[in-house]
N, C-alpha and C positions, 0 to 999 in steps of 0.2 A: 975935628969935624968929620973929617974922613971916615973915623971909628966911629961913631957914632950912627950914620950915617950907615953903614955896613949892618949895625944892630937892628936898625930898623929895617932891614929887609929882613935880615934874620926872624924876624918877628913874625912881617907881614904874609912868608911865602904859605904857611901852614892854612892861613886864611885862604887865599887864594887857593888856595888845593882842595880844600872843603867848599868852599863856591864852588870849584866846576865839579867837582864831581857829585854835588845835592842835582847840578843844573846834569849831568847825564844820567842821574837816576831819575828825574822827573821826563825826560826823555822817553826814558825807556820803557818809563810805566804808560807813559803816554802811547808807546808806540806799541804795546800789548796791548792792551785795552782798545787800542784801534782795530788790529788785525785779528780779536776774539770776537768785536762785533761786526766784520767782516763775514768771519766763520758760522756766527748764528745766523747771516743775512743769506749768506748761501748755502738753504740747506743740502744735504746730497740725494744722491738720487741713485736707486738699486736699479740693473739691470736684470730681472727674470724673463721666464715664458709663463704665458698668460696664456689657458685652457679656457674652454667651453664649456659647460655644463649640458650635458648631451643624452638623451632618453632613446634609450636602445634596448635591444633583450638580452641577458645577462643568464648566466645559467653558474650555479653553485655546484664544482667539482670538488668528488675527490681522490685523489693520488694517494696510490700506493706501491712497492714493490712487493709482485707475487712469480710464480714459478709457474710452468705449465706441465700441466698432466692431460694423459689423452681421456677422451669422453669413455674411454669401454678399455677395460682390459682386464686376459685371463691369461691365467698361466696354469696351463695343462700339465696335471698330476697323473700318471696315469695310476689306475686301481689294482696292478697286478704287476708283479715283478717276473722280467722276461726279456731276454736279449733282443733288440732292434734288429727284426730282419731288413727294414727297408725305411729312408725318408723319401717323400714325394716333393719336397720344398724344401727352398734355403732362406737364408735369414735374407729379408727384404723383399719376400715375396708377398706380395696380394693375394689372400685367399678371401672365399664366401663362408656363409655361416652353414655348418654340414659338412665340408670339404674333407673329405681325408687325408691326412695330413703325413700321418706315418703306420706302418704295420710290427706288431711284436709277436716274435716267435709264437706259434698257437697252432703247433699240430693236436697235443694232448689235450687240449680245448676241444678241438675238434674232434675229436676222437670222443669223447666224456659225451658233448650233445648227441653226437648221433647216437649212440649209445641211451641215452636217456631220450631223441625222439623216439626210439622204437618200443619202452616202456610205458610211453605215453598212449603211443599208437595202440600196444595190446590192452591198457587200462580204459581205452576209449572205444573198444570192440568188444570188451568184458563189459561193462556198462548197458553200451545198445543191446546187446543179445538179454543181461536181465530183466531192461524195462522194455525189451518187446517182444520177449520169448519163455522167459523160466517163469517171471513173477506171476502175466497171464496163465500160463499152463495151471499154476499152483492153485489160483482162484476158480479158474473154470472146475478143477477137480473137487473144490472145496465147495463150493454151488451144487455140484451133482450129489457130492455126499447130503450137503443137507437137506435135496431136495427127496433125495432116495430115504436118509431118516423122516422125513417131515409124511411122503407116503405111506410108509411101516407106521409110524404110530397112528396116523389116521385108519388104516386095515383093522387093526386091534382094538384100534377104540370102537370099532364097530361090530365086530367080534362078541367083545365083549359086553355090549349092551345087547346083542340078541341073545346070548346066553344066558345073561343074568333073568330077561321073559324068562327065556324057556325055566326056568331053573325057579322062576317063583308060580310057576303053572303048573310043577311037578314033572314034567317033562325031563328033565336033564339033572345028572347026579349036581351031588356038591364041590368036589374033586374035579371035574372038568369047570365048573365057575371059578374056582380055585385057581388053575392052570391058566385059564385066559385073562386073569385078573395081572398073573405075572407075567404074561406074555405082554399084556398092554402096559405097564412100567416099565419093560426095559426097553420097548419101544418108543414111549416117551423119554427116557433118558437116553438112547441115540441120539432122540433127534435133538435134544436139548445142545448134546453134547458136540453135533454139528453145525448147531447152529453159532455155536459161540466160536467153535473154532472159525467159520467163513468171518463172523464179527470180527474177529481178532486180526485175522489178514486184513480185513478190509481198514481198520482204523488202525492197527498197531505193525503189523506183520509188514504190510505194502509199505507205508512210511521209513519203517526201520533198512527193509531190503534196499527200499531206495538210495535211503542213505548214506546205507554200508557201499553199496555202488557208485555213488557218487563219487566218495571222501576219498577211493580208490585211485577215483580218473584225476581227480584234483593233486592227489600228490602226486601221481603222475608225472600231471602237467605241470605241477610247483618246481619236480627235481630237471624238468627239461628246460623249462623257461629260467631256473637258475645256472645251469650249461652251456644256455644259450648267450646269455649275459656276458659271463665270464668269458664266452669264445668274443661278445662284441667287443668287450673290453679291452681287445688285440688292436684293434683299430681305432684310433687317435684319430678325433675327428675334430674340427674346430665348434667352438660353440657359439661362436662372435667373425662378424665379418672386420677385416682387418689387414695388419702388416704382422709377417712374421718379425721378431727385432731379437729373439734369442733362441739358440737351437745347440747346448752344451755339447750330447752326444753325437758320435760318428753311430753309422751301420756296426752291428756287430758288438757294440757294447751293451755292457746290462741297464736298463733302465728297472729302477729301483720304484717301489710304487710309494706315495708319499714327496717324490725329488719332481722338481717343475721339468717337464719334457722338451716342453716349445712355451715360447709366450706370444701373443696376439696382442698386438694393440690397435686398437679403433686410432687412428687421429684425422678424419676427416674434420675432425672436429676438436678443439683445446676447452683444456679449461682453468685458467688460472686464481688459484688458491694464496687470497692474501693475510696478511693479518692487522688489522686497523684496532687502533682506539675508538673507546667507545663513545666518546663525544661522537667522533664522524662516524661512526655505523651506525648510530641511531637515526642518522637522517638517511638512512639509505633501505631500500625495501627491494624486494624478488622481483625484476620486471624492467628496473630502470636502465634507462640506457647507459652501454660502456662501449672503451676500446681499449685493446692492448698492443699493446709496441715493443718489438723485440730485434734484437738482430737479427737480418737475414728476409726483413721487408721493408719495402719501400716506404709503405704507407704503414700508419694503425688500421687493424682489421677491426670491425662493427663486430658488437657483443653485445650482451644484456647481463643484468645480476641474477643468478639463479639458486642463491642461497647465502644467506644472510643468519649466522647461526644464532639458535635463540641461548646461547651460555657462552660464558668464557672461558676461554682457554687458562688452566688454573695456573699454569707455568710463569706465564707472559702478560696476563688478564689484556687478554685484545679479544676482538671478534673475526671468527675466521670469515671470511665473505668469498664466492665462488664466481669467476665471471669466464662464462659461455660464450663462445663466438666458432664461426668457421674457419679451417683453416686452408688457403686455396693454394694447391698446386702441392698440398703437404710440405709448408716450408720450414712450418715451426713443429721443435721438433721437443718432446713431455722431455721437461728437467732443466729447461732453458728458462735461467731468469728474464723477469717481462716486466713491465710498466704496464699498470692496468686505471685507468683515468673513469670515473663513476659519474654520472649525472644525478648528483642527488636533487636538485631542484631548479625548475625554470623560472624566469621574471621577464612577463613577454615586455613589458614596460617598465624600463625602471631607470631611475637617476643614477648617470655614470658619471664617477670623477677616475684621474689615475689614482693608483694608489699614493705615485711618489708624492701629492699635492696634500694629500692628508698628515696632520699632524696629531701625534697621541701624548699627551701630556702625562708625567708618574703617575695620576692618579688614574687614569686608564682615559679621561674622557679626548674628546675629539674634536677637531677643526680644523677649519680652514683657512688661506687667506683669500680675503672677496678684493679682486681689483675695483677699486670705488670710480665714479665718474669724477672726483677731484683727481685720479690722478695719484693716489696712495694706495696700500693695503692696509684691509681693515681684517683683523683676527673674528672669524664665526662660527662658536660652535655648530656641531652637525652629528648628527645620529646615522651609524652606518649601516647596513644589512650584507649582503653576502656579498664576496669576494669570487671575483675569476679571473686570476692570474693576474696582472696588474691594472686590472681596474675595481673597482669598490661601488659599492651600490651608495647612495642615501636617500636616505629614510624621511629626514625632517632635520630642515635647516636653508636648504638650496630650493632653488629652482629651474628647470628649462631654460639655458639661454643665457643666465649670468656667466660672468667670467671670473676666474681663481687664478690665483699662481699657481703653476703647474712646478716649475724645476727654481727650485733657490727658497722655499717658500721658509726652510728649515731655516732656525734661528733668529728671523726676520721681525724686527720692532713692528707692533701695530703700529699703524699711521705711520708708514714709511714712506717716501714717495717712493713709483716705482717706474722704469719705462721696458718697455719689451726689446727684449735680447736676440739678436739677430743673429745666425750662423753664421762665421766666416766661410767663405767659399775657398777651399780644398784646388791651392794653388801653388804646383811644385816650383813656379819659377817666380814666386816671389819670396825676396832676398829677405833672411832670417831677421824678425825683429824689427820686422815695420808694420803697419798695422792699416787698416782702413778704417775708414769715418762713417759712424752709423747714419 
């Protein structure tokens, strides 16, 4: 009985064990199935910051890095090779425009004009004494003559028409009408013959003496005014007001004509030369306001854009753009890189979000999240217009006054609930890892 009795448990424990353990699996399902509709019953909830949508003036910059060059600058060659007797300036000096700067040896200069003024001087006294003394003389002589031939043939011609009476009345041989007939021809050919001569002074003679007088004093004056030149050419004078900034030669050395002497630079004034794409230099025009920022001021100094080139640079294809401003106290100095910030366009009213609250989907388009009065974020697209530093315009989508997520908005399920994120408050003597209760 015993054995038997042992069998049957044998038997029965395997049941027993599949009973409880159907009865912990129903358990358990049971007890998932509780705590998922737990989970669905409490939904969660996102902490962001929630922005304004706020209508302000907004202005479309744009940045670039450019280098500064002064407004003016020459670098004086001089025209004539000649030892440096003398500098009047060192490098860093302010000079005016005119200033003399430096002098080069120029005795034999000197020497050569005066020389040549005195050639001018005798070409210019040869001159006056023609046209107010020899030319007159020649005319006045030339007038007497014709007027002395003009009376001899009139004499003759009346000569010989009382002759010719007498001579057909029988009175007078033929031989003496003969004789007066040739006296009164070559009296008319005097006078012909003076007359043309005084013509010929008068219209060709005078003109040409003049001339030849003239063309005299002018080279003259051509070989003195070029002696004169060459002697100014000694003296180095500025042609721009300015800073000296380079001065190679000492006294005494040769300056070579072609080799830079001195250099001047204007920098009352910068001008910073950048190179942009051409997307953003088309929206920028000669006029708009800038400023540029460099080491060595405090502030950005006020500029404007003063060239805006109409070609591209073939190397780099950018557009070179130029921006103008003053420089005070001469702080910035040409060849120092700058930051030069462009106003390509204003927007005296326009719908401001930040940027970080904007979302841009792979396909490029855009949106927002709109905090709803239930109490979620609702995803809405928005059309944006120009950017200025971290804020963004929109175009169409929003309005004045609504509220968006501003920080967290990235990755965020529409229809999320959301509630607004508070700053902790920046507390060194609270103990690491506790936390406060919003």
């Amino acid at each position: 009985m015993k054995q038997e009795k042992f069998k049957l448990s044998r038997r029965a424990l395997p049941l027993a064990l599949s009973s409880a353990l159907a009865v912990a699996t129903v358990l358990t399902i049971t007890t998932t199935t509780g705590c998922s509709s737990k989970a669905k019953e409490a939904e969660p909830t996102v902490p962001v910051q929630i922005v304004q949508v706020e209508r302000t003036a907004l202005q479309q910059k744009v940045t670039a890095d450019a280098v500064l060059f002064p407004i003016a600058q020459s670098a004086i060659v001089p025209k004539i090779s000649a030892p440096v007797r003398k500098f009047l300036v060192n490098r860093g000096a302010h000079v005016r425009k005119g200033q003399l700067l430096a002098v080069l040896e120029n005795r034999d200069l000197a020497a050569a004009a005066q020389e040549n003024k005195g050639a001018y001087t005798q070409a210019e006294a040869a001159y006056t004494a023609t046209t107010a003394a020899d030319l007159p003389q020649e005319l006045q002589k030339a007038q007497l003559d014709a007027e002395a031939a003009r009376q001899a043939f009139e004499a003759q011609q009346k000569i010989y028409a009382s002759r010719k009476d007498l001579f057909e009345q029988g009175a007078l041989p033929r031989k003496e009408l003969d004789q007066s007939a040739v006296d009164f021809t070559n009296a008319r050919n005097q006078y012909e013959i003076a007359k043309r001569h005084l013509d010929a002074l008068n219209a060709i003679g005078k003109q040409q003496t003049l001339k030849s007088a003239k063309g005299q004093l002018e080279s003259a004056q051509g070989k003195f005014q070029g002696a004169a030149a060459q002697l100014g050419y000694s003296e180095i004078k500025s042609p721009i007001s300015g800073v000296i900034t380079d001065r190679p030669l000492y006294p005494g050395e040769m300056a070579s004509a072609g080799t830079p002497l001195l250099t001047v630079m204007d920098i009352s004034q910068v001008v910073a030369r950048a190179h942009i794409p051409q997307l953003e230099a088309v929206q920028l025009k000669v006029g708009d306001g800038a400023t540029i920022a460099a080491s060595g001021t405090d502030q950005p100094i006020t500029a404007k854009v003063v060239l805006v080139s109409p070609a591209l640079d073939p190397n780099s294809t950018t557009v070179e753009v130029w921006v103008q401003g003053k420089n005070p106290h001469e702080r910035l100095r040409p060849g120092t890189s700058a930051q030069i910030t462009m106003i390509a366009r204003t927007v005296p009213d326009a719908l401001v979000i930040p940027a970080v609250a904007l979302l841009t989907a792979q396909d490029g388009t855009t949106s927002v999240m709109v905090a709803g009065s239930d109490g979620k974020a609702h995803q809405r697209p928005v059309k944006t217009g120009i950017r200025d530093g971290d804020r963004v315009q929109i175009i169409d989508g929003l309005q004045a006054g609504e509220k968006i997520v501003g920080t967290g908005a990235y990755g965020l399920p529409d229809a999320t609930k959301i509630t607004t994120a508070e700053a902790k408050p920046d507390d060194k003597n609270q103990p690491e890892g506790s936390s406060q209760k919003e």
